[in-house]
Each structure stands twice: as structure tokens, then as C-alpha cells.
RODO-2510 file (C-alpha; in nm, 4 decimals, decimal comma):
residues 411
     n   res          X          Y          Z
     1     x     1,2285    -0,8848     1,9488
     2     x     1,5193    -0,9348     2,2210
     3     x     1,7459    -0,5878     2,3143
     4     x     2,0432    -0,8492     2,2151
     5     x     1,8995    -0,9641     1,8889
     6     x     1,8103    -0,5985     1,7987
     7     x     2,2156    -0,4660     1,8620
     8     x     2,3347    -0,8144     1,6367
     9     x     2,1213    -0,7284     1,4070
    10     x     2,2504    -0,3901     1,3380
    11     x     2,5796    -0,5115     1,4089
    12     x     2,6083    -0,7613     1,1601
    13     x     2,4480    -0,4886     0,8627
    14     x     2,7748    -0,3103     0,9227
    15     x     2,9966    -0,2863     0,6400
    16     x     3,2983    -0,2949     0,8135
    17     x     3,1978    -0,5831     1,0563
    18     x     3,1533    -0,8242     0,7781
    19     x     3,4621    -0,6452     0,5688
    20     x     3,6312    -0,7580     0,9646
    21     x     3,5097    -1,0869     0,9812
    22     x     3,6048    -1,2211     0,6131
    23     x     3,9803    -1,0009     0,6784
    24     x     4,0333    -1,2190     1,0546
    25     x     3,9141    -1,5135     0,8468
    26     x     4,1737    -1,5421     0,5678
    27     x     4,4723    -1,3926     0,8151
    28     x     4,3859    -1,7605     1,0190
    29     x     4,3306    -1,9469     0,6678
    30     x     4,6760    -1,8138     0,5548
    31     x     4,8465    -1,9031     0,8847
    32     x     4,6314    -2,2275     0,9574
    33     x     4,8901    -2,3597     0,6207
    34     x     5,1840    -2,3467     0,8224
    35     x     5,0416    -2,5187     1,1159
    36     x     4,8528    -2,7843     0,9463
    37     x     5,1167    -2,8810     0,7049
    38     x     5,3778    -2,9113     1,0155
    39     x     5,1772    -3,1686     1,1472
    40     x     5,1612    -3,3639     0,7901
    41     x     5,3980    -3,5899     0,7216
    42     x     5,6149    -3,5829     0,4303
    43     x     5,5101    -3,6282     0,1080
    44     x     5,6931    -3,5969    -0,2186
    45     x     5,3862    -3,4221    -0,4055
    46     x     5,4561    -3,1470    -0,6854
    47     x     5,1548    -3,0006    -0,7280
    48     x     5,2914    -2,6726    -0,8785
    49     x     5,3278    -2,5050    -0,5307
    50     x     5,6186    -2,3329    -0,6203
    51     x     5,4511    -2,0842    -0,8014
    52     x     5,2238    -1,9818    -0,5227
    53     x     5,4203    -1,6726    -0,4546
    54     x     5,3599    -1,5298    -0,7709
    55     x     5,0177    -1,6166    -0,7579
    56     x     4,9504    -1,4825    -0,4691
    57     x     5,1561    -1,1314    -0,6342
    58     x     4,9160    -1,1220    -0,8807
    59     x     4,5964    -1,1939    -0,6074
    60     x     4,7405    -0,9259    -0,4172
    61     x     4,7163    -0,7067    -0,7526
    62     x     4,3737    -0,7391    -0,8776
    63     x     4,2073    -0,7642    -0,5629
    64     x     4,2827    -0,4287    -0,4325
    65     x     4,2279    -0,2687    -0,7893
    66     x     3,9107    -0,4603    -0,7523
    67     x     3,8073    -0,3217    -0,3989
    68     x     3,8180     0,0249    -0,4854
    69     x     3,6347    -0,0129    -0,8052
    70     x     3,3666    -0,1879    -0,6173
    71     x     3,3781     0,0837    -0,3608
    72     x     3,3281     0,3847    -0,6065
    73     x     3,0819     0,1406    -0,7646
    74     x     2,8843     0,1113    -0,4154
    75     x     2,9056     0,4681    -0,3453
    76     x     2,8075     0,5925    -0,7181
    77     x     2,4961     0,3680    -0,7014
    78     x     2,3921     0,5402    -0,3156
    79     x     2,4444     0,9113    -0,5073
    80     x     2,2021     0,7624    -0,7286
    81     x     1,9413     0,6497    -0,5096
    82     x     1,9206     0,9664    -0,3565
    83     x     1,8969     1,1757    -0,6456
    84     x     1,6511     0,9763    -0,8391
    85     x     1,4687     0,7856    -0,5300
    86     x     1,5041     0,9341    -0,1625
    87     x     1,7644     0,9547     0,0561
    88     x     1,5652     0,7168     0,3288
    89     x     1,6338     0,4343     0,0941
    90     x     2,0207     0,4914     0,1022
    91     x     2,0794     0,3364     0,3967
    92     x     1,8807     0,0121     0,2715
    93     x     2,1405     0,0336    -0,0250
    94     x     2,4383     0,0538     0,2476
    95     x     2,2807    -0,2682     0,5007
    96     x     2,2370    -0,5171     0,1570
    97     x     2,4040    -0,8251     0,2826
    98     x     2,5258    -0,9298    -0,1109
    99     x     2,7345    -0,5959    -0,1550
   100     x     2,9026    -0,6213     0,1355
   101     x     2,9673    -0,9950     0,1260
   102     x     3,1274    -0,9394    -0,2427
   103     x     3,2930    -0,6218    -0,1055
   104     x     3,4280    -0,8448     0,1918
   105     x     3,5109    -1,1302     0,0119
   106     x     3,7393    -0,9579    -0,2098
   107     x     3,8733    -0,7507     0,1044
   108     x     3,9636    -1,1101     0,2333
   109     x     4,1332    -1,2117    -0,0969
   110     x     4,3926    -0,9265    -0,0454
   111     x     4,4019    -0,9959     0,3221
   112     x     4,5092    -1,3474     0,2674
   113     x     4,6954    -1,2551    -0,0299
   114     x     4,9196    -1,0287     0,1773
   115     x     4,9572    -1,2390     0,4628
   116     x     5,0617    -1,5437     0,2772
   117     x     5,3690    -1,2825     0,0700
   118     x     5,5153    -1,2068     0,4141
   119     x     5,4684    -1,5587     0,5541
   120     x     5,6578    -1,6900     0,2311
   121     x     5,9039    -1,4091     0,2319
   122     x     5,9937    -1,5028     0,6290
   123     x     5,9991    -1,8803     0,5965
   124     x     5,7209    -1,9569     0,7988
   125     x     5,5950    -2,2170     0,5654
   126     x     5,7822    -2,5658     0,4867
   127     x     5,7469    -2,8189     0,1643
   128     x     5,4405    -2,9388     0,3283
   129     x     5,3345    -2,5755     0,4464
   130     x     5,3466    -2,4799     0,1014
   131     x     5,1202    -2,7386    -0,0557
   132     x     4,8487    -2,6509     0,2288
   133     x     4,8834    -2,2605     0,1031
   134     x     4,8685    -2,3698    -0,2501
   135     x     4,5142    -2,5607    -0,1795
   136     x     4,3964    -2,2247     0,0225
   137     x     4,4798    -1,9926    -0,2656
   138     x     4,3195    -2,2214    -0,5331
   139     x     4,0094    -2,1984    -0,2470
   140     x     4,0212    -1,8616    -0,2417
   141     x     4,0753    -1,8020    -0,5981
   142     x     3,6973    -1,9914    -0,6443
   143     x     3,5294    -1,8146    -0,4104
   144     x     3,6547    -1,4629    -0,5420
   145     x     3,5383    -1,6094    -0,8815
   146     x     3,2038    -1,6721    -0,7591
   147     x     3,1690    -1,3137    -0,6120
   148     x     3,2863    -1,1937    -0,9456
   149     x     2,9705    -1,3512    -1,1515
   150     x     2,7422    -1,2028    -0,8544
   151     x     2,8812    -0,8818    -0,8475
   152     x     2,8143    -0,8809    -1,2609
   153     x     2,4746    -0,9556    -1,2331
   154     x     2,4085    -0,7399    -0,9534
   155     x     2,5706    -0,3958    -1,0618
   156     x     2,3621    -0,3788    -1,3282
   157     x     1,9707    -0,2819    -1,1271
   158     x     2,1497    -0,2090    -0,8283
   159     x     2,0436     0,1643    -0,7366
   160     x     1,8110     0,1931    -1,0070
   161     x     1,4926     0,3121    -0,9330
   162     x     1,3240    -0,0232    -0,9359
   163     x     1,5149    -0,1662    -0,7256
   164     x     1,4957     0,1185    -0,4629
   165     x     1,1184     0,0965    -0,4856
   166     x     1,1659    -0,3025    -0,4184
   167     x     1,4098    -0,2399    -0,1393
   168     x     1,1782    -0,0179     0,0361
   169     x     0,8475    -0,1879    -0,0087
   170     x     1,0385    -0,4809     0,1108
   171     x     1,1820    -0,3151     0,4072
   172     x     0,7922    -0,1613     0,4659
   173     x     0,6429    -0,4761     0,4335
   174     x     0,8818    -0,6264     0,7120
   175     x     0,7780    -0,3421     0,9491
   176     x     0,4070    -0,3232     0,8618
   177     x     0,3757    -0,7097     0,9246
   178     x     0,5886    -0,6809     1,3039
   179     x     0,3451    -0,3300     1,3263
   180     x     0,0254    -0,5314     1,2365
   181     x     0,0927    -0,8356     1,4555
   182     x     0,1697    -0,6229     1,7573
   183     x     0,0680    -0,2902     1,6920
   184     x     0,1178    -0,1608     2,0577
   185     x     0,4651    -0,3363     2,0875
   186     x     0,3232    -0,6463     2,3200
   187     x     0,2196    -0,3843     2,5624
   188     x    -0,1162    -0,2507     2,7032
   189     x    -0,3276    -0,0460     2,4749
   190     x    -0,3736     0,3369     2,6334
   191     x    -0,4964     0,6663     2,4326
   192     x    -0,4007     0,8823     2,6868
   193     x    -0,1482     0,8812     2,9762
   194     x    -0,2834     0,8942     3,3110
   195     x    -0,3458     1,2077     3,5370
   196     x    -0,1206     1,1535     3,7815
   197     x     0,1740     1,0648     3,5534
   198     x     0,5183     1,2481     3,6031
   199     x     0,6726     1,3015     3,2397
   200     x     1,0584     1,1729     3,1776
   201     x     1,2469     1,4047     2,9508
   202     x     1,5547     1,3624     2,7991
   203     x     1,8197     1,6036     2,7109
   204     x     1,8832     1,4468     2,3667
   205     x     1,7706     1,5624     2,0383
   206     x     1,6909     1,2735     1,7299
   207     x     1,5057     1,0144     1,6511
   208     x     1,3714     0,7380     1,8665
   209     x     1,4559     0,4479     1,6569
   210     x     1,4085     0,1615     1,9381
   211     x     1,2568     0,1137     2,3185
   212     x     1,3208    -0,1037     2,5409
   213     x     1,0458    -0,2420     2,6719
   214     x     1,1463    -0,5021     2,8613
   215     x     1,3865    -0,3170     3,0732
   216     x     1,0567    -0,0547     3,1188
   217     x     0,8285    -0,3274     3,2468
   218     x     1,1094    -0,4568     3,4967
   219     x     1,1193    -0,1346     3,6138
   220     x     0,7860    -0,0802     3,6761
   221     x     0,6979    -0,4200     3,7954
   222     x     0,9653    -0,3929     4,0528
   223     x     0,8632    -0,0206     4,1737
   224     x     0,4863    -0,0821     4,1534
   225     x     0,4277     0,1786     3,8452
   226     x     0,3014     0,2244     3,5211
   227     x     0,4637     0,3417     3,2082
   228     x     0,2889     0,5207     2,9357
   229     x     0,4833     0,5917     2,6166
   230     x     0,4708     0,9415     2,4737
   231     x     0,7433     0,9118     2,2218
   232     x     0,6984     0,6204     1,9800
   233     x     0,9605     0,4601     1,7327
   234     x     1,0275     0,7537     1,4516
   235     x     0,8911     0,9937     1,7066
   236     x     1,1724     1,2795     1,7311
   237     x     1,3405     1,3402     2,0721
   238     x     1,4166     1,6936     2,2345
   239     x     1,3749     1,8320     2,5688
   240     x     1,0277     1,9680     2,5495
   241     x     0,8660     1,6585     2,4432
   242     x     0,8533     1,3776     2,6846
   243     x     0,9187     1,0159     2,5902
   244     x     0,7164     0,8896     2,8593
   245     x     0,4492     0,9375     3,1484
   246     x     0,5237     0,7196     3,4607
   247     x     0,2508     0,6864     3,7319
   248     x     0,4217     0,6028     4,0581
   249     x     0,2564     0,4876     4,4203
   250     x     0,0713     0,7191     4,5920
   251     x     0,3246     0,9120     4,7998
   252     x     0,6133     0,7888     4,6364
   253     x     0,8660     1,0689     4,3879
   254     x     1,0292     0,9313     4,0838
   255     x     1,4205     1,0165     4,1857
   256     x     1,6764     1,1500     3,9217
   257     x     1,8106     0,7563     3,8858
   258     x     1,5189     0,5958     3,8055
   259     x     1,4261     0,8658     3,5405
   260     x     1,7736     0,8134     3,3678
   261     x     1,6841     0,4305     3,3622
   262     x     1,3888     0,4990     3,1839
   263     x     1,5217     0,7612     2,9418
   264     x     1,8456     0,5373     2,8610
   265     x     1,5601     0,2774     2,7345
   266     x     1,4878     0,4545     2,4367
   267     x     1,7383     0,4530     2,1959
   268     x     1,7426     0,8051     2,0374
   269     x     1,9415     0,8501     1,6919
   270     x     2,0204     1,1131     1,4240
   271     x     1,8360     0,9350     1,1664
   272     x     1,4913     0,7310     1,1595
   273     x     1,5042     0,3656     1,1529
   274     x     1,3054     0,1195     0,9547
   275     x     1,3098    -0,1655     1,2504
   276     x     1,0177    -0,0573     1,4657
   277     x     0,9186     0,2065     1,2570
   278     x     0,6590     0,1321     1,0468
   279     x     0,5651     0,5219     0,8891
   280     x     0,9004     0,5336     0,7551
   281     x     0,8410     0,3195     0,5033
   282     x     0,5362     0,4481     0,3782
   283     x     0,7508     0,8100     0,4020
   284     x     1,0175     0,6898     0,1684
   285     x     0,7492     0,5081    -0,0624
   286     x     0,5879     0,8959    -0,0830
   287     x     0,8818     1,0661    -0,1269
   288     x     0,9996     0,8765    -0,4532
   289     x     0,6425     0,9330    -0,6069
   290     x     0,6566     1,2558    -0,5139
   291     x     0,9748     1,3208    -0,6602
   292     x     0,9127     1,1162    -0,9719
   293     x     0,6091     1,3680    -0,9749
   294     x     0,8176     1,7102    -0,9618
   295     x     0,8031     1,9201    -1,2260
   296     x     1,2110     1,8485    -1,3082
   297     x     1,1825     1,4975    -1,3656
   298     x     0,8139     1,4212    -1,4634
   299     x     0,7887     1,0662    -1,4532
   300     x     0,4365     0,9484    -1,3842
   301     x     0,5276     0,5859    -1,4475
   302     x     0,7646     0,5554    -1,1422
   303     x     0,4962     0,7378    -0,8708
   304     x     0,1906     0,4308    -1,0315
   305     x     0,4793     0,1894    -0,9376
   306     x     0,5093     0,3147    -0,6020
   307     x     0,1036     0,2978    -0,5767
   308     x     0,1225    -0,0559    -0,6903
   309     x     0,4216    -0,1039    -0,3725
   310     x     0,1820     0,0653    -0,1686
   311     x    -0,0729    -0,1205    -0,2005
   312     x     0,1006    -0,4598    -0,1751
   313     x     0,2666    -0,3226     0,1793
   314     x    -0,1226    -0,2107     0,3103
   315     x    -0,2135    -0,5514     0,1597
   316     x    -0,0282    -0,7159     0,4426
   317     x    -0,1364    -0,4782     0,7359
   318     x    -0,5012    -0,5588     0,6253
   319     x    -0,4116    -0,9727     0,6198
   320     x    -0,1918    -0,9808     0,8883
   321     x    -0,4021    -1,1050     1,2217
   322     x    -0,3056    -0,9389     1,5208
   323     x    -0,1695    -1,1027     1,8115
   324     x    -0,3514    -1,0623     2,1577
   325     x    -0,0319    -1,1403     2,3676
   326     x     0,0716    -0,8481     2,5742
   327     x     0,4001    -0,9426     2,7142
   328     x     0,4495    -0,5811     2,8702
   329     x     0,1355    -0,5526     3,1269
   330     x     0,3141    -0,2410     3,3167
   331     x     0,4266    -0,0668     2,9666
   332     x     0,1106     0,0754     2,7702
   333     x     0,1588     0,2738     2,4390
   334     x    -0,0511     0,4560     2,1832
   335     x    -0,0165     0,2716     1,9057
   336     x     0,0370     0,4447     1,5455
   337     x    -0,2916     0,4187     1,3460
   338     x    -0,4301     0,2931     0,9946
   339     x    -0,5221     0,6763     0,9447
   340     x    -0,1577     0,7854     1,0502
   341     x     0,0151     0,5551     0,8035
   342     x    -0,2920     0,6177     0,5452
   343     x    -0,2022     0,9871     0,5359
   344     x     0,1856     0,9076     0,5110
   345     x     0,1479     0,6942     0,1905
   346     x    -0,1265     0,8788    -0,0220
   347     x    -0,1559     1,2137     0,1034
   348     x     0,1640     1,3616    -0,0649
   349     x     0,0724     1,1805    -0,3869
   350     x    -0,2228     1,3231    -0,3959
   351     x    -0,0942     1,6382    -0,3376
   352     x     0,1982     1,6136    -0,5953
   353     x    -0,0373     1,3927    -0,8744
   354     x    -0,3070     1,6408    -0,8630
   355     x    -0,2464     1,7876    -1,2032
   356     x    -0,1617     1,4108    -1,3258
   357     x    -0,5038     1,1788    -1,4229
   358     x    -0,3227     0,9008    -1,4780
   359     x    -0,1808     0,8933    -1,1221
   360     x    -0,5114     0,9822    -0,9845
   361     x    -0,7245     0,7265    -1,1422
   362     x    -0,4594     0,4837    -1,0470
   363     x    -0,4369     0,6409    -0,6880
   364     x    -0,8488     0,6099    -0,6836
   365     x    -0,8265     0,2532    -0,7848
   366     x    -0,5693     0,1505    -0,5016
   367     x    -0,7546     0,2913    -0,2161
   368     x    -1,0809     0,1057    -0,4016
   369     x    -0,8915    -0,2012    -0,3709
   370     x    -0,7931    -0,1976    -0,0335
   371     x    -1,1120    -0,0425     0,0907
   372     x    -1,2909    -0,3699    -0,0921
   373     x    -1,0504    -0,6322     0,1197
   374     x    -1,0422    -0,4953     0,4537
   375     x    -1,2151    -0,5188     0,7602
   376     x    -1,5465    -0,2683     0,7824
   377     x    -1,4136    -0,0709     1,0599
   378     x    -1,0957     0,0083     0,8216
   379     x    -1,3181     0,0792     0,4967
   380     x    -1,3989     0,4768     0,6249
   381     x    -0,9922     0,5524     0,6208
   382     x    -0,9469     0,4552     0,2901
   383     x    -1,2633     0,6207     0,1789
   384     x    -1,1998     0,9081     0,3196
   385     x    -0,8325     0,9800     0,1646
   386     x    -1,0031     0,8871    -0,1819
   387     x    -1,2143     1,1249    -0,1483
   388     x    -0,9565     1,3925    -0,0474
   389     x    -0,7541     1,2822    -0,2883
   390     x    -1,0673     1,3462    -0,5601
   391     x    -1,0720     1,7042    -0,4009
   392     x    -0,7208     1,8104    -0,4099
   393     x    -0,7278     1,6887    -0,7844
   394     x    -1,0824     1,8673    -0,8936
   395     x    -0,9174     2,1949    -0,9185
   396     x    -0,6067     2,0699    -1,1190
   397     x    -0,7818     1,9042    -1,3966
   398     x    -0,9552     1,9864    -1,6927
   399     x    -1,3629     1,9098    -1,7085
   400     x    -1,2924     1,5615    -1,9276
   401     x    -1,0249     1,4398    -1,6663
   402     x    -1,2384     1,5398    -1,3594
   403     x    -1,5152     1,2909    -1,5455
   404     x    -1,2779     1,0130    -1,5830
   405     x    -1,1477     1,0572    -1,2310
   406     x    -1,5196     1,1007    -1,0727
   407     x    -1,5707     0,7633    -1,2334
   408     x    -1,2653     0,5839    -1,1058
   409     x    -1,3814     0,6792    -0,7805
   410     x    -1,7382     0,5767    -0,8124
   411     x    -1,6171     0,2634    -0,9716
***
């Protein structure tokens, strides 16, 4: 994925761009009336446009009434996510495109609404003017309608915990799918960086959420080196941990310039990002099992429907085929392994469903499953977390439940 696409992607998850972009849209619609019906002839036509100022009154009304109950709506239902869910999931809550197009759309409804009371009020618009206007509002009246009946249909799961579980097994199964296709980000494959390598710190303290690695492999392509990255997307950031190793020419320094081109290529934030990240998923999967596992709230059911996301999101690492290409030959990474993400997903379950049979046995029968539809060399990870997950659970349980797990496992 492009540097360009990544920034328009984000850009166009903003709230207030889209809230921007439907406002700018009905201020033209509301002025376009004026111009277009200056260039129509006229036409003796009563179509009931006279009462397009009070219509537009009453739009103005209910559409900003509306707006903030859909705001304290949106912002009820993200207090709720993180209370009963995790608050990594919020922000998946905050980026859904069909909130914020209903939120925008009846932003844009008062937008145009107000703009077509002052046009009217400075007579901007003539007979013909006025017709045009008439048509918009009726227009805009529709569409508002039809974000109405969405916005019904969707308040009702929105925030819930089943739909925070869906949002972020969707959101993991996006990453994990980019993560199994190129699993060292198009570049070379490297455990360790080499010898010689001169490590580029950064002064910065967060997340790295994104790295640019085609602005790396210019680099190094043009200068002769090699570029090993330390610091991986969801890797934090501070100044005693480099981001990268770069191996120069023999003889050659890597000057203050060239290090701040290659730290200003990995995008460091406060918070973790789900685009190239592909543990923090399997993190925010954990964490609502684990809290639907807490003593406080005690709620079995929701941590076996997070096993059941699980398993669908390792489902499509294990049937996803990689791709050879490596479109990066001076960039090499370490690439985040099956173990790594393994021990994100199940270990705190275990942990937290020790004292639970039900989770364990269900737990058991996940990693069974995926351990009976992946490739051999993947079967030993899976195995081994069952069987630490039997383990952790052996001294939680009574003697009966220990059988029935012992036999889940063998099964």
C-alpha cells in the first residue's frame, strides 16, 4: 500500500472531513439555485415554492436538534464499548463510514438549510431561483429521510458487544490477510540485523503505526546500504530502542541528515493502529474475553464468542497464500510470527478462563481446529498453547472438570 493511499485513507475516516465535505456540498447546492435558475427562462410554474422559506425554518429546526442527539448518541455508544468491550475497539466505533455519513448528512441538511434562509432573506434568488431551491430542499428532504430509516436500524446493535466483537474480528481479519500475504512488508526476510549496522534512534516516544518503505529502499538504493527494521508496526518508539539498523559502505558515516530521513519514515503515534498492525487485533479480541471473564462481569458466553472470532481471523492467516514478491530488496524486516500472534490471542484467555471449563474446552477445541487445517510446520504452535492452556487450567479446576478438559484436548 502507497504512502498517498495510506494518508487518504485515514483522511477520509475522519469525522469531520466527511461532516466538511457534505457541509461545502449543500453551501454550493443552495447557491447553485440562484445561478441555475438565472440562466432558465421564464416560466409561469406554481409549484408551491413560496413556502420554501418556512420549510426550510422548520429544516433548519429539526436538523440541528437532530445532530446533537445523534452526537450524544455516537458518543454514549463509544462509553459503552469501552466499558463492556475494550477501549482498542473505540476507535473502530469512531472510523464507521455509516455514522458519520448519517451524522454528515444531517450536518449538510442544516448547512443548506441555513444558507438557503439568508439567501432568501437577501434576495439572491428570483421566481425561477426559487423553484430550483424548492426542487433542492424536496432533494434534501429525501435524502435526510433515508438517513433517518438507517440511523433507526443502526442505533439499535451499534456498541453492543456483538457488534464490537464483529468490528474487531473484521478489522483483524483485514490485517491478518495484508500480514499473511506479505508478512515481511514486500521486503527481504532477516532475523537479525547485521554486524556492522549503525542504529537510527529517534527522539519520539509512541507507537509506530506505519513505515515507509518505499522512501527506505530509495534511500538505500541510492547510498548503496541496507536497512534492517528494528521497530515494527505496533512496536513502541522511545529513545533507547532503535527503529532501525543501517549498514553503510565500507568507509562511509551515516550523517545527521540521512538519519532524520530514515527516522521521519516511520510514522510514530500515541495510539496503536490496526492498518499494518496485525497483533492489535488479536490484543483487542483478548482483552474483551478477558474482561467478559473478570470476576465483575462474569460472562463466559461473550469470551466463547471471541474464541469463535478468533478462530475465524487465524482461519484466514492459515488460508491465505503468501506472496513471494519482495518489492523492497534494500529494506529487510523481522517479520511478526504465528507464535507472537498465537500468544496474543489465547494466552490471556487462558489465563483469565482458567477457573471456567466451559471456556477451556471451547479454547481446547479452537486450537484443535486450527492445528487440524494448517500447514505441519504451524501444527507445534497451536499445540503447544493448548497444552499451556491445559496447564494453567489443571490447578483451577475441580478433578471432574480437569477429566472433561483432558479429553477435549486429547480429542
Amino acid at each position: 500500500m502507497s504512502d498517498t493511499r495510506v494518508f487518504l485513507g485515514k483522511l477520509a475516516r475522519r469525522v469531520w472531513f466527511r461532516a466538511a465535505l457534505f457541509s461545502l456540498g449543500a453551501v454550493l447546492l443552495a447557491l447553485a439555485a440562484g445561478i441555475v435558475g438565472a440562466l432558465l427562462p421564464d416560466i409561469p410554474l406554481d409549484l408551491g415554492q413560496g413556502s420554501v422559506g418556512t420549510i426550510l425554518q422548520v429544516l433548519a429546526t429539526s436538523m440541528l436538534a437532530v445532530t446533537t442527539f445523534s452526537l450524544t448518541a455516537m458518543v454514549t455508544a463509544y462509553g459503552s464499548a469501552s466499558t463492556v468491550a475494550t477501549p482498542r475497539a473505540t476507535q473502530l466505533l469512531v472510523d464507521d463510514p455509516t455514522s458519520q455519513n448519517v451524522l454528515s448528512t444531517f450536518l449538510g441538511g442544516f448547512v443548506f438549510a441555513l444558507v438557503g434562509i439568508v439567501a432568501l432573506s437577501t434576495g439572491y434568488y428570483g421566481e425561477q431561483g426559487r423553484i430550483i431551491l424548492f426542487a433542492g430542499t424536496l432533494v434534501v428532504i429525501a435524502l435526510i429521510v433515508v438517513a433517518l430509516l438507517r440511523w433507526i436500524g443502526f442505533l439499535g446493535p451499534f456498541g453492543r458487544m456483538a457488534d464490537v466483537i464483529d468490528r474487531v474480528e473484521k478489522a483483524a481479519q483485514h490485517t491478518v490477510a495484508e500480514y499473511a500475504r506479505h508478512p515481511s512488508l514486500r521486503a527481504r526476510v532477516s532475523q537479525t540485523p547485521p554486524r556492522d549496522a549503525h542504529p537510527v534512534h529517534t527522539d519520539r516516544v509512541g507507537y509506530v503505526t506505519h513505515i515507509e518503505l518505499a522512501r527506505l529502499n530509495a534511500w538505500a538504493q541510492e547510498h548503496g546500504a541496507a536497512v534492517h527494521i528494528i521497530a515494527m508496526p505496533g512496536s513502541i518508539a522511545d529513545a533507547a530502542t532503535p527503529l532501525a539498523a543501517v549498514s553503510v559502505r565500507p568507509g562511509s558515516v551515516l550523517e545527521d541528515d540521512d538519519h532524520a530521513l530514515i527516522a521521519e519514515a516511520f510514522h510514530i503515534a500515541r495510539h496503536r493502529d490496526y492498518d499494518q498492525d496485525p497483533r492489535l487485533g488479536m490484543i483487542a479480541l483478548s482483552e474483551i474475553a478477558s474482561r467478559a471473564l473478570s470476576p465483575s462481569t462474569n460472562d463466559p458466553g461473550s469470551a466463547i464468542e471471541v474464541l469463535g472470532a478468533l478462530q475465524r481471523v487465524f482461519t484466514v492467516i492459515i488460508s491465505t497464500e503468501p506472496d513471494p514478491e519482495i518489492a523492497f530488496p534494500h529494506v529487510s524486516v523481522t517479520p511478526v510470527s504465528l507464535r507472537d500472534l498465537i500468544e496474543d490471542a489465547f494466552r490471556p484467555i487462558a489465563r483469565d478462563g482458567a477457573g471456567t471449563v466451559e471456556v477451556g474446552i471451547r479454547l481446547q477445541k479452537t486450537l484443535a481446529a486450527l492445528a487440524s487445517v494448517c500447514a505441519p510446520d504451524q501444527r507445534a504452535a497451536f499445540r503447544d498453547a493448548a497444552s499451556a492452556a491445559r496447564r494453567r487450567s489443571d490447578s483451577a479446576l475441580s478433578r471432574s472438570d480437569r477429566r472433561s478438559l483432558r479429553e477435549a484436548g486429547k480429542r
